[in-house]
Each structure stands twice: as structure tokens, then as C-alpha cells.
N, C-alpha and C positions, 0 to 999 in steps of 0.2 A: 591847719590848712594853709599852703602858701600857694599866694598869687602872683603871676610876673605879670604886672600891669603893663608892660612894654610889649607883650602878647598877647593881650588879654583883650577880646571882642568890646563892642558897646552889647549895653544887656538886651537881647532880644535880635541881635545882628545875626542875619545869617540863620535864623530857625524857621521853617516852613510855616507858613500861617493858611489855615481853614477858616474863608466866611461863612457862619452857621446864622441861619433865618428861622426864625417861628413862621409858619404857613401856615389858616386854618389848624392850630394846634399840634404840631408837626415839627420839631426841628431838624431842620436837614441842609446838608452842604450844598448840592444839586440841585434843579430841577429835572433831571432827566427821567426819572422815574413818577414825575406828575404828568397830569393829563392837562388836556389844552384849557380847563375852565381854571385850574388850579394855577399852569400857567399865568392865564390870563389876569387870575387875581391879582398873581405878584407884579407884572407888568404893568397895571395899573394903577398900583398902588402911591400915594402923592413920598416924591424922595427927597428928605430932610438934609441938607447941607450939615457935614460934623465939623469942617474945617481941614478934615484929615485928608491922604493921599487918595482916599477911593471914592472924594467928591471929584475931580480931575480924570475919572474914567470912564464916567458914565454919559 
């Protein structure tokens, strides 16, 4: 297998990323298809600083 590193991405650069959540036992991308108490679950729930880019968005 050859590589031209002079082309070649950082690994993970540039591929689509999906946030997947466990909810009441559930894992799913969205909440669009939860109801407003399920909602409500996730909105209140206490959110844990990772250090990473999707503490800065919330």
C-alpha cells in the first residue's frame, strides 16, 4: 500500500461525525422523535466539561 504523505489528510480530517446519546436506554442521534418529558430529561441533565470542542458550544 503506498501513501503520499504530502496529500494525505490528518486521520479523522474531514469525515462526518454523528453525536450518539444513551437516553432512558435508547441510543439515538436526535431528539426529534422524543416527546417533551424525554426531552426534558435530556435538557436537564447536569453536562460534564471533556475539555474537547463541543464544551465551547453549548
Amino acid at each position: 500500500m503506498d501513501h503520499d504523505t504530502s496529500t494525505a489528510k490528518a486521520r479523522g480530517q474531514g469525515v462526518p461525525f454523528e453525536r450518539v446519546r444513551r437516553i432512558t436506554g435508547y441510543l439515538v442521534g436526535t431528539l426529534k422523535r422524543f416527546n417533551n418529558a424525554k426531552r426534558a430529561e435530556e435538557r436537564d441533565r447536569v453536562k460534564h466539561a471533556t475539555g474537547g470542542a463541543l464544551d465551547d458550544k453549548q
